[in-house]
C-alpha atoms as one frame of an Amber mdcrd trajectory, in Angstrom:
protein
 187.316 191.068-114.887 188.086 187.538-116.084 188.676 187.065-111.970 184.758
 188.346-110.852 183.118 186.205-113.948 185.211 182.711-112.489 184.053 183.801
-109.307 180.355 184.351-110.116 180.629 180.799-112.501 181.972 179.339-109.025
 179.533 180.735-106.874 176.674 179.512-109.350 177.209 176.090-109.232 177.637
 176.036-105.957 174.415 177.308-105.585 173.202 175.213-108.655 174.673 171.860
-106.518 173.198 173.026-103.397 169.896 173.206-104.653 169.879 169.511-106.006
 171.667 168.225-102.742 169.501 169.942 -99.717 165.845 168.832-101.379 167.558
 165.192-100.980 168.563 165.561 -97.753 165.218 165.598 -96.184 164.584 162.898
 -94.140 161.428 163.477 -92.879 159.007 160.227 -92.418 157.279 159.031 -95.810
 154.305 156.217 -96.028 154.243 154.965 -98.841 151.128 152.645 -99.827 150.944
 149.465-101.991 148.149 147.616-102.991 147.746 143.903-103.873 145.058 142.286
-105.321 144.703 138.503-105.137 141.613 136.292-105.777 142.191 134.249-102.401
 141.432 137.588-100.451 138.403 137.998 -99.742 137.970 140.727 -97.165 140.249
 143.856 -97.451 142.977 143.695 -95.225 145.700 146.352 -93.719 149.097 145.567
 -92.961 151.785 148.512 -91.599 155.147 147.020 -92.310 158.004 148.731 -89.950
 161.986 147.786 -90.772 165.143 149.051 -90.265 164.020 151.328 -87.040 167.273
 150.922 -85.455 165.870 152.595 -82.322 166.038 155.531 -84.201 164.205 158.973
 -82.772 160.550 159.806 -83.959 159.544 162.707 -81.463 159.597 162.959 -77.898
 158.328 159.425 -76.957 158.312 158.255 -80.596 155.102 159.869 -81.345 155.486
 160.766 -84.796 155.662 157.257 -85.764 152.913 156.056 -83.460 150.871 158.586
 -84.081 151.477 157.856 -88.458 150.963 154.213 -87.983 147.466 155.222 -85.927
 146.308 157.898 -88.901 146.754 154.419 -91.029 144.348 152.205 -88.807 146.061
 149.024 -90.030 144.386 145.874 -89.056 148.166 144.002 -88.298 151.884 145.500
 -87.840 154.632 143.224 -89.291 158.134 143.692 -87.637 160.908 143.280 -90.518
 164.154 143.413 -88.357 166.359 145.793 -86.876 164.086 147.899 -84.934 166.346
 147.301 -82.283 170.192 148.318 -83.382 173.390 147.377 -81.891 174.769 150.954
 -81.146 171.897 152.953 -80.214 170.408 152.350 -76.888 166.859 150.346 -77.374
 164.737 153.318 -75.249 163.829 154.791 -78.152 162.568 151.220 -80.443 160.900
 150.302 -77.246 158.965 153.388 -76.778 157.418 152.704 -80.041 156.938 149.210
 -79.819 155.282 149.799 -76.356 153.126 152.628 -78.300 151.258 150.043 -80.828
 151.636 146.796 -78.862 148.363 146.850 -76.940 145.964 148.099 -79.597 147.587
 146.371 -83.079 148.476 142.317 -83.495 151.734 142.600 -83.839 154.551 140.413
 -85.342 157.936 140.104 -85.231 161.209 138.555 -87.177 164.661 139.802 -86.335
 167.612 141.531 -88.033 170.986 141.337 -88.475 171.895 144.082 -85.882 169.412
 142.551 -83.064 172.304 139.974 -83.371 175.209 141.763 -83.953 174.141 143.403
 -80.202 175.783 140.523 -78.500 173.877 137.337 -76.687 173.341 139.460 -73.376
 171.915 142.117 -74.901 169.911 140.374 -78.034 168.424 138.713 -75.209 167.115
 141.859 -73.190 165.684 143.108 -76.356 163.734 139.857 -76.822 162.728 140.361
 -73.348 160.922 143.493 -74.546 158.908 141.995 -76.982 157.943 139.263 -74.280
 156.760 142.090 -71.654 155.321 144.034 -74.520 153.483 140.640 -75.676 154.544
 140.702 -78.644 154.783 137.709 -80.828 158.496 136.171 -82.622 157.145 135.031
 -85.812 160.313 133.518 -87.028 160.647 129.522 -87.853 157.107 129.789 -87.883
 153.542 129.640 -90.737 150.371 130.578 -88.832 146.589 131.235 -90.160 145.766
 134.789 -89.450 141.991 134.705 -89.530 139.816 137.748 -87.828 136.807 139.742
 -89.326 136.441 137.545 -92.153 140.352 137.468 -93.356 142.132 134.602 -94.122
 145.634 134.008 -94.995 149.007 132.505 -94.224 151.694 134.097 -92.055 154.830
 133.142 -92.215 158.214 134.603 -90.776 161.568 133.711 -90.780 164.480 135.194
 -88.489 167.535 137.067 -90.146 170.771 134.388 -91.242 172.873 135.911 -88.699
 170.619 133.619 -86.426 172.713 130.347 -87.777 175.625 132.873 -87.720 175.499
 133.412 -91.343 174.607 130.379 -93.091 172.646 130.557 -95.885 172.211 126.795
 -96.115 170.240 126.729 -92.753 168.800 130.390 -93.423 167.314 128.421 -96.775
 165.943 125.263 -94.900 164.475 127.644 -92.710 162.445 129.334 -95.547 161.752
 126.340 -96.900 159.981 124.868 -93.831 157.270 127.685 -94.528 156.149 126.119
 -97.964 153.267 124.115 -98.693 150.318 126.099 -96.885 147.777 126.892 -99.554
 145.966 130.240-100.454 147.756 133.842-100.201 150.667 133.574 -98.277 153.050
 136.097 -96.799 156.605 135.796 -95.719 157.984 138.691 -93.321 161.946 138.817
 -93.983 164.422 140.703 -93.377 166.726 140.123 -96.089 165.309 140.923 -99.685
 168.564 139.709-101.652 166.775 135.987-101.571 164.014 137.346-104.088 164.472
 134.708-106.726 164.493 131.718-103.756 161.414 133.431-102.346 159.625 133.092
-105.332 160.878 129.677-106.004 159.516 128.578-102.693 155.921 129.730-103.907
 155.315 132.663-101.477 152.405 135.151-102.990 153.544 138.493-101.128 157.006
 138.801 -99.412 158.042 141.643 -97.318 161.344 142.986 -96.916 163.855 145.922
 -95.711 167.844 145.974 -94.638 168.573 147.845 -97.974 167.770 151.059 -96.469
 166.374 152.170-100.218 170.087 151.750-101.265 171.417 155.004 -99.106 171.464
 157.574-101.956 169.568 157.503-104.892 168.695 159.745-107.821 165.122 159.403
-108.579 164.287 158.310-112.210 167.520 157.005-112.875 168.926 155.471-109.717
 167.113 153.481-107.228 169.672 153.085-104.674 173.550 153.302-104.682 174.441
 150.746-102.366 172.737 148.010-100.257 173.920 145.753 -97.520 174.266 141.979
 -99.091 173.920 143.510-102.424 176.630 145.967-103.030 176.740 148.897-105.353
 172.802 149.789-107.381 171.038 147.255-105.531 168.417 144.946-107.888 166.343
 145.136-104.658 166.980 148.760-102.704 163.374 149.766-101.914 159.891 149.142
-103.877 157.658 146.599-105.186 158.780 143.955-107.540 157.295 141.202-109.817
 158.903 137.281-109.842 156.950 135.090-111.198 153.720 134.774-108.982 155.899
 136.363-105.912 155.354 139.721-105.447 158.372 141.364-103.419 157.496 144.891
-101.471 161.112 146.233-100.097 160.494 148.947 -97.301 163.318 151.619 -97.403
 163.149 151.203 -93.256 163.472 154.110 -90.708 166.939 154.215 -90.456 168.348
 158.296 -89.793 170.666 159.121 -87.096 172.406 155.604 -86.922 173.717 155.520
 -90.530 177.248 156.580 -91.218 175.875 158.646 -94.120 172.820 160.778 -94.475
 170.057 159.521 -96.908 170.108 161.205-100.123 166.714 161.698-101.761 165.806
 158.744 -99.695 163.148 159.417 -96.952 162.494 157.090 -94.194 159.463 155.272
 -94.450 156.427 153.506 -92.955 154.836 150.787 -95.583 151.142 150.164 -95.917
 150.012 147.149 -97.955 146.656 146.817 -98.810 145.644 142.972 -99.809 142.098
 143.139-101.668 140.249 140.931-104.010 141.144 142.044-107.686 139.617 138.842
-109.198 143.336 137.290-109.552 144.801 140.468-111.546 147.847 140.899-109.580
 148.312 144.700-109.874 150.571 146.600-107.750 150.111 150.394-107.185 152.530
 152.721-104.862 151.525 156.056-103.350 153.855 158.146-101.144 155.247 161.758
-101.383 158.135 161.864-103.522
């Protein structure tokens, strides 16, 4: 007796544990919406921001992807790094790049794994971009100006660039200061939030933390982020410093992590910049 009531305990927690882990193991594609609202903007504008593909697989020909990033009709696509990895073979990152390239301005900064690839191979995978005529925003500010928009674009390229150093990764960043209006710095690395904000940018965007791997939802944002170690200040989200506003995309990342995401779907960003009259509200909207 006391045998078949252990035995039914056992049997329902394991159900009881299965229940909580298998809803967090889906990893199907989330977008997830933000919306900024600055005085200096003065015509709505749409920006899809992709990280962390790692040539990861999005349907036969990476339509699922293309095909979400289409439903969203943004008016630019920002790059964020490692859409390229330095495993996987680049068919799949360059079937999607090569599905939005021709019909979205597109922008690009790199990752740490598009240098971890090696020098031969980081420099086929730039070689895409240049067929694909797609631009390298890194090292550089630019006024984006179509339809009535107006703002500054800046990018900077991942550390491992300078091989690591944060001193030249920091000059770097710093070279992108001074413009004046809304500005917007594509990075990979969203660890630098507080220099970010110190160096006056209005809207940074971000990935690499992969939304911190696992999290529990309502009490942990992320377990464990690249650069930041274990619960991750910055894992995936929007964040407030200062004037800076930091939006953290938890990337596209499945089949090339060591360990599944744990209620912790891949996702495509959409950021909406509007005129708020100055308010500076932030709102999110994606399926949980």
């Amino acid at each position: 007796m006391k045998k078949n009531r252990a035995m039914r305990i056992a049997v329902l927690l394991l159900a009881l544990l299965a229940g909580l882990i298998v809803p967090g193991l889906d990893d199907r594609l989330n977008v997830v919406h933000y919306a900024i609202d600055a005085e200096e903007i003065t015509v709505p504008v749409r920006i899809a921001l992709v990280t962390d593909l790692h040539s990861c697989a999005y349907g036969e020909g990476q339509r699922e992807l293309i095909d979400a990033v289409d439903a969203e009709n943004p008016d630019i696509v920002l790059l964020g790094g490692d859409i390229f990895d330095d495993k996987l073979p680049d068919d799949n990152a360059k079937a999607f790049l090569a599905g939005i390239a021709d019909r979205y301005p597109c922008w690009y900064v790199t990752g740490n794994h598009e240098h971890w690839a090696g020098k031969r191979r980081f420099a086929r995978q730039m070689d895409i971009l240049d067929e694909l005529d797609i631009a390298r925003l890194g090292g550089q500010a630019i006024l984006y100006a179509a339809d009535g928009q107006r703002f500054t674009l800046c990018g900077v390229d991942d550390p491992m660039q300078w091989n690591g150093s944060e001193k030249e990764y920091k000059k770097q960043v710093q070279n992108l200061t001074g413009a004046e209006g809304f500005t917007v710095l594509l990075a990979h690395r969203p660890e630098y939030a507080a220099f970010y904000a110190e160096c006056g940018f209005s809207l940074v965007l971000a990935g690499h933390a992969h939304g911190g791997q696992w999290r529990v939802p309502g009490l942990i944002n992320g377990l464990f982020a690249p650069n930041q170690g274990f619960f991750p200040q910055y894992a995936g989200g929007s964040y407030r410093i200062g004037d800076t506003t930091l939006i953290v995309s938890r990337g596209l990342a499945r089949e090339s992590t060591r360990l599944p995401r744990v209620y912790n779907r891949p996702e495509l960003v959409i950021v909406e910049l509007t005129n708020g009259a100055g308010q500076g509200v932030q709102t999110e909207k994606g399926e949980p």
